[in-house]
N, C-alpha and C positions, 0 to 999 in steps of 0.2 A: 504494500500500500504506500501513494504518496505520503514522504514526511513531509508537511510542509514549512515544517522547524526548520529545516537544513535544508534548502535547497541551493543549486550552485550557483556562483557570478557568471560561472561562464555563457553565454548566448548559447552556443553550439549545444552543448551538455541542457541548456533547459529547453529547448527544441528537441533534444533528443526525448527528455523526459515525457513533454506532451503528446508527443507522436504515441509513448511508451503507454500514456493513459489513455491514450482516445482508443485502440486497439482495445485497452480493457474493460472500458466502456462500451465497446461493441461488443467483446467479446460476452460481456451481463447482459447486454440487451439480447443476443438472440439467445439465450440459456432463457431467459424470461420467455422471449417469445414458444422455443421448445416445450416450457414447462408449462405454458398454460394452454398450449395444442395438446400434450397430454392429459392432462387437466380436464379440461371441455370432451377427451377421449371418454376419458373414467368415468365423468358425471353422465354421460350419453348409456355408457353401461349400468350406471346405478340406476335406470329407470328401467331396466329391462332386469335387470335379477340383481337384489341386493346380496353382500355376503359380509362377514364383518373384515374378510383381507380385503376387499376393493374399497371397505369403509377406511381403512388404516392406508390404503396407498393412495387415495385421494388426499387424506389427513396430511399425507405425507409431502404432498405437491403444492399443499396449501401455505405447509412451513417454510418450504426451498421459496417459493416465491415470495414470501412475505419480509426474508433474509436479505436477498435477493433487491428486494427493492430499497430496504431500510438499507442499506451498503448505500445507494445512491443518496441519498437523504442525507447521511454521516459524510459521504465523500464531497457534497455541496454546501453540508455546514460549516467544514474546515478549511473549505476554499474560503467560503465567505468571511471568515473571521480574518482569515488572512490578508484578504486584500481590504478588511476593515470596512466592507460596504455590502450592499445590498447585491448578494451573489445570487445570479438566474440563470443557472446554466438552460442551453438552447433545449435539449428535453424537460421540458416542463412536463410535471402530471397535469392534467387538466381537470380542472373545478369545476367545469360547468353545471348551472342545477343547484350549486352549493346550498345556496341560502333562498329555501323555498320562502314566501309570499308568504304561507299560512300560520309562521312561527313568529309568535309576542317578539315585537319592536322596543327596544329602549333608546335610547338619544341620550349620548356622554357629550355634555357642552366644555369643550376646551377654552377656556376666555381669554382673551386678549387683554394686553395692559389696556387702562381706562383711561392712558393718556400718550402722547406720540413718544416715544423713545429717542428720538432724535432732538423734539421741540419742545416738549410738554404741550403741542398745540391738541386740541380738540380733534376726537376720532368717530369718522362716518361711516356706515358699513357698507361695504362694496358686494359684498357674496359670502360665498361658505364654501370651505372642500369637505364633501361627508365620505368619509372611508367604511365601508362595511366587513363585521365581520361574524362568523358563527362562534358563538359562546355556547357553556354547558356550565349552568349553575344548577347543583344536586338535582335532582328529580326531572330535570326539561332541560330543553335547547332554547336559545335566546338571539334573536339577528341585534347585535349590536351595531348603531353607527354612531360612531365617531364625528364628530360635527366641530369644525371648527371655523369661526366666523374669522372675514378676510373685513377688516378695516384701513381707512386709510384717514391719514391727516388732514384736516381743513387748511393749514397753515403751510408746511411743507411737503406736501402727496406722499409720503413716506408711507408705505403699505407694512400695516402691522396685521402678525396673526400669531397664533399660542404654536410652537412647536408640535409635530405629529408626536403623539403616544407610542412609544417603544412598542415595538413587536419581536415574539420570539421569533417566527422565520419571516424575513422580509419578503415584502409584496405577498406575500399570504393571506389567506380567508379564516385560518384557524386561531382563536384568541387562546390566551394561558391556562384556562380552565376546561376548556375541550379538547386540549394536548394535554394537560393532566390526567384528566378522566382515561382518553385513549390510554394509557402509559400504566394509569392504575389496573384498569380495568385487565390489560395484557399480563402485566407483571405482579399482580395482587392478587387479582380475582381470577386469574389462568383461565380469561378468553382471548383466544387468537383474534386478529384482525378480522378473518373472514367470517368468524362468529359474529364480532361486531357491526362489521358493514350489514348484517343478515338483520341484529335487534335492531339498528337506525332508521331503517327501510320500513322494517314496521311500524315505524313513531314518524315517517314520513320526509326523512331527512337521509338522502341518498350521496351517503360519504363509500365509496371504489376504496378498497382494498389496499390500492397500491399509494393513494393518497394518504390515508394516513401512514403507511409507511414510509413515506418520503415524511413526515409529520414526525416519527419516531425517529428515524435516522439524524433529522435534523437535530432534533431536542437532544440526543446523546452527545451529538459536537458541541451544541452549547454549554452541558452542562459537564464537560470533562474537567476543566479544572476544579469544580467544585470538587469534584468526586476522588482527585488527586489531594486534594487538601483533608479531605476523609480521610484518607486511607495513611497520610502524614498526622492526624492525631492519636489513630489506633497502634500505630506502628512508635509512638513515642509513651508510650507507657511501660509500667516496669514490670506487668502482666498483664499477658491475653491470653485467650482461647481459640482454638484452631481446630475442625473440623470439616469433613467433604462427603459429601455425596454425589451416586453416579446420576449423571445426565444422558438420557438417548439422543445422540445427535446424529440428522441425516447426514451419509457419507453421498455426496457429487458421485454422479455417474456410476454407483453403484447400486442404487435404487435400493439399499438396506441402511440399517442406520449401524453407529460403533458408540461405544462409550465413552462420555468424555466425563470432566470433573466439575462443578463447583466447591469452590473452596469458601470458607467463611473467617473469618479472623476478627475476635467479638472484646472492645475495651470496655468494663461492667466492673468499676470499682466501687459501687454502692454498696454492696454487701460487707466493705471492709470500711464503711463510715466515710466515705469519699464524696465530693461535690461533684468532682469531674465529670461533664457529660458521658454518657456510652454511645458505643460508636460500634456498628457493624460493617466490615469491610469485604467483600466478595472478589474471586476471583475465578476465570475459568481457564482451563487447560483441556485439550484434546485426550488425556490421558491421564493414570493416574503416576506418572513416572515422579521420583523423586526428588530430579532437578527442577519441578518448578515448584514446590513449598518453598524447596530451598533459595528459588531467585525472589519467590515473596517475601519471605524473611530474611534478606539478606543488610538490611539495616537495622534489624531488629535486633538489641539485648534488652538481656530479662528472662524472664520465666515465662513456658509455652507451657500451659496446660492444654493436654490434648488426650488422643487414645496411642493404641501402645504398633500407630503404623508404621514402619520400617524407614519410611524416605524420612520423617525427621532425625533418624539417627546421626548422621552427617550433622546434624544443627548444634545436639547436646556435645558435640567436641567441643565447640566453638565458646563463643559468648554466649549464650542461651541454656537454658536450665531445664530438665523435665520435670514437669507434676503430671501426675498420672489419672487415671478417674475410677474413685470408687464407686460410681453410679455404673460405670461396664463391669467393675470386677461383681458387684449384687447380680447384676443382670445375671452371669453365668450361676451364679448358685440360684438364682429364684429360677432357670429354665431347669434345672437338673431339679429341684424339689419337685415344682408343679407337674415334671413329668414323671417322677417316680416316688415323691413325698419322703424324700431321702432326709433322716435324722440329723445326718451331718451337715446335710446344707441346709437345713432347719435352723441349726447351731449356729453356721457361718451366718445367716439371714440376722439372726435375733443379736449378734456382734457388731455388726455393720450397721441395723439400726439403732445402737445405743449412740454408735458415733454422731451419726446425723440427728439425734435428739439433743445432744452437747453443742450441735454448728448452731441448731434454733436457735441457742439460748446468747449462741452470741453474733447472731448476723445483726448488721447494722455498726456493731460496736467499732472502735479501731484497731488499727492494726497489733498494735501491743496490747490489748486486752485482749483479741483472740487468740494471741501467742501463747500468751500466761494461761488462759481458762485449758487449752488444748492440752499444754503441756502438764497440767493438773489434772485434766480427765480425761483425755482421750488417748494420753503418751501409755498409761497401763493397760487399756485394752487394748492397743495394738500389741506391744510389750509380751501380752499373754497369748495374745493370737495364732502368731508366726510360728510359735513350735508347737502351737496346739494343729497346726492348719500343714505343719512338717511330718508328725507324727500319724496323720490322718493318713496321709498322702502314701506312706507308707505299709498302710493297712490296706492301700487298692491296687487295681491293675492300674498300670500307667496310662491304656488304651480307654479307661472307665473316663466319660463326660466328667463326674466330678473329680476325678482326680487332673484333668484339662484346668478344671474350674479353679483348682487349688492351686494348681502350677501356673496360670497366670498371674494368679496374685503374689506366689510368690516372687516369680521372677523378675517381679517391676517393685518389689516391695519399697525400694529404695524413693525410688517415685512416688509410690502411694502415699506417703512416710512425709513427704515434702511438706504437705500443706501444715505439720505440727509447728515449723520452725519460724513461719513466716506467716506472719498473720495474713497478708496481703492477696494470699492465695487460697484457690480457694479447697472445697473436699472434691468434687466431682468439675466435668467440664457441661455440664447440663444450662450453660449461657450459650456455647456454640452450639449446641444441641436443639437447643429454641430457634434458633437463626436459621439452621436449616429444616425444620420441621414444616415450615410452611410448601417449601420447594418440596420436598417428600409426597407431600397430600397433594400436589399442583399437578404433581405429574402426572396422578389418574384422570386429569382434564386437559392437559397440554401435550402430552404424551413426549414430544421431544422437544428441542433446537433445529433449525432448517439447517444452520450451518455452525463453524465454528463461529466467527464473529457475529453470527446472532444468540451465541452464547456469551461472549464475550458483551454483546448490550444488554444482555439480563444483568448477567455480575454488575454492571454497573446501576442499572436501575435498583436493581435489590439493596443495593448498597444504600442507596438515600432513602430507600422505603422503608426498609426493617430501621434505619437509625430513628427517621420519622417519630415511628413506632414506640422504640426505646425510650426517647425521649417524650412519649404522652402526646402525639402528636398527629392528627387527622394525616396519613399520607398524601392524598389527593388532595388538600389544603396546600399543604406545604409545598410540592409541585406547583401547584399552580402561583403559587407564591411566589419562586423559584425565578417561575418561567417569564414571571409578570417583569421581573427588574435584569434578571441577569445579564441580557443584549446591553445594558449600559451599563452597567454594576464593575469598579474596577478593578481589574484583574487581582491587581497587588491589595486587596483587599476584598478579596475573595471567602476569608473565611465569617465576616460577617455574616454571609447567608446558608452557613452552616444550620442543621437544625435546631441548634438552641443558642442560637445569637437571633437568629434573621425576629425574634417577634422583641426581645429584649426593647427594654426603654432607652 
């Protein structure tokens, strides 16, 4: 993809570049075109015999396209920031139909000073330029226009008028509130776009598929630096939480989909009497290979509580610390009870919950008081445990589930062990746990990713929504909030519209 951070002085070389992009630019346009000749194939077959595979490879056409277009959308956004102006490239989507007639009118009057800027003379009004656009305030759709009255002076003709109202994509019909909505609705509430264009149609407002994708692509170029400023608060703390789950992503030209990752990396110092906002940072990878936690965390020191997966091993050489989660080590003795109502992991159960009835009693508190209270009641039943949980282990087959169950916890014990020492940390990682729980349940309605960088724009949207969230905070408010100031909002002062600056006094 173009960077267009670094591009080159030379003429030659950025003439090479653009030839380089307009090829890829055709190259998306007929993949688009392919994909929705297949597309119109399928649907043509779904009226003659439904099956639920032709239901999953339609599903599947609707995501590569939807990727597909939102790439265009992102790749127009960062033009346009670049050259700092109202960027249109010659493929427009087209809007026609946008803004049906039959949808409530409001009128935003922009005023003009009450007196000539130039003269202080006396001001007559000449006309108005009214800009319209489609809003979505909760519950309906709203044609807004923008009305701004054109005056001029009695004294020296000096024409005055109130500057146009920032828009998130320029020369656009879509206002901040109905690119939030879209965006919630997509990345919150796990409907695709083609589900959406289907409910809008029914409420009479006929938004194509591929427009609001050009709608989402855009909005992910605008809001990159926020989302770079996120992921610089999570990453400067002196503990976080780190967790992944798999994502079904369509693989190009191979009409099947492969696994790829979201990752989540959760700052949530409240529970150790902390002010500090919480921040949830998402990212995605094609894979779950090792090197890229590691390139996520590679400014990171401090403590990673996490689970006990492999590719962070590389990190605990370094500057970074393990704590480990005794919410997974429970987990394996409550699956070995409930399936065999085994006494031992009865035992283990009735240990592990004395511990977390001790965390009760001191969440909230600070960090030195959870250390103290731990190291008084929590440091002997661990104390007692380890050779009770040794001895045990010895009693079984090594191939027995509980004896699996034993030999995990021992062999991270050290890990598990962490959270006595250090108030700040916490017993289980059950913060990044919450953070991906929502994406878990999405995916029985979203089923995959079109492509890798339509994964790569969840990881980023999820990122401002779960923090949203974190912080008490209406998602699709905050968005559209977001969306309202950011095109002027400046850069170097970027973390203002973080989510718990931007309502501050």
């Amino acid at each position: 993809m173009l960077d267009v951070h670094q591009l080159p002085d030379d003429i030659n070389a950025l003439k090479a570049m653009i030839v380089a992009r307009e090829a890829l630019i055709e190259s998306r346009d007929a993949r688009i075109e392919a994909l929705e000749a297949q597309l119109a194939l399928l649907k043509r077959r779904q009226f003659g015999q439904s099956s639920e595979k032709l239901e999953r490879a339609i599903a599947q056409l609707e995501f590569a396209l939807e990727d597909l277009q939102e790439d265009g959308g992102l790749a127009a956004g960062r033009l346009g920031a670049l050259a700092g102006e109202a960027f249109s490239p010659e493929r427009r989507v087209p809007v026609r139909g946008l803004l049906p007639d039959h949808l409530p009118t409001e009128d935003i009057v922009h005023a003009a000073p009450d007196a000539c800027p130039a003269c202080g003379g006396e001001l007559r009004r000449l006309g108005e330029d009214v800009r319209e656009e489609l809003e979505y305030v909760p519950g309906s759709f709203r044609r807004m226009r923008h009305v701004r009255p054109k005056l001029s002076c009695r004294s020296c003709e000096t024409i005055v008028q109130a500057p146009p109202a920032s828009m998130p994509i320029p020369k656009g019909k879509a206002g901040p509130g109905l690119i939030a909505h879209v965006l919630v609705s997509k990345y919150c509430d796990h409907l695709p776009l083609y589900r959406q264009s289907a409910i809008y149609a029914r409420e009479g407002v006929g938004l194509e598929r591929s427009t609001m994708a050009d709608w989402v692509g855009r909005a992910s170029a605008l809001m990159e630096p926020l989302i770079a400023a996120l992921g610089r608060h999570v990453f400067a703390a002196g503990v976080i939480h780190g967790d992944d789950t798999p994502v079904p992503v369509l693989e190009p030209g191979a009409g099947k989909t492969k696994t790829g990752r979201l990752w989540v990396y959760v700052r949530d110092e409240r529970s150790s009497g902390s002010k500090v906002p919480p921040a949830a940072f998402y990212r995605y990878s094609p894979d779950r290979k090792g090197e890229h936690c590691q390139g996520h965390l590679k400014s990171f020191k401090g403590v990673l509580q996490a689970d006990g997966y492999a590719g962070f091993n590389e990190l605990y050489r370094g500057d970074i610390t393990e704590a480990a989660c005794w919410a997974h080590a429970r987990r394996k003795f409550f699956d070995v009870h409930a399936a065999s109502g085994s006494p031992i992991a009865e035992d283990a159960l009735r240990r592990i919950g004395d511990l977390y009835r001790i965390e009760e009693r001191v969440r909230g508190k600070p960090p030195d008081e959870r250390r103290a209270a731990r190291l008084e009641q929590s440091r002997p039943i661990l104390d007692a445990m380890k050779p009770w949980l040794a001895a045990r282990r010895d009693e079984l087959s090594r191939k027995s589930e509980l004896a699996k169950a034993i030999g995990y916890a021992l062999t991270r014990w050290t890990a598990l062990s962490r959270f006595l020492d250090d108030g700040r940390v916490e017993i289980d990682n059950n913060a990044a746990e919450r953070a991906i729980r929502g994406i878990a349940l999405g995916r029985k309605n979203y089923l995959f990713a079109g492509s890798d960088s339509g994964g790569t724009r969840a990881a980023a949207i999820y990122s401002l929504v779960e923090t949203a969230k974190l912080n008490g905070l209406d998602p699709e408010r905050y968005l559209r909030d977001v969306l309202a100031r950011i095109a002027d909002h400046p850069i170097n002062k970027i973390e203002q519209i973080l989510p718990w600056r931007i309502y501050a006094a």
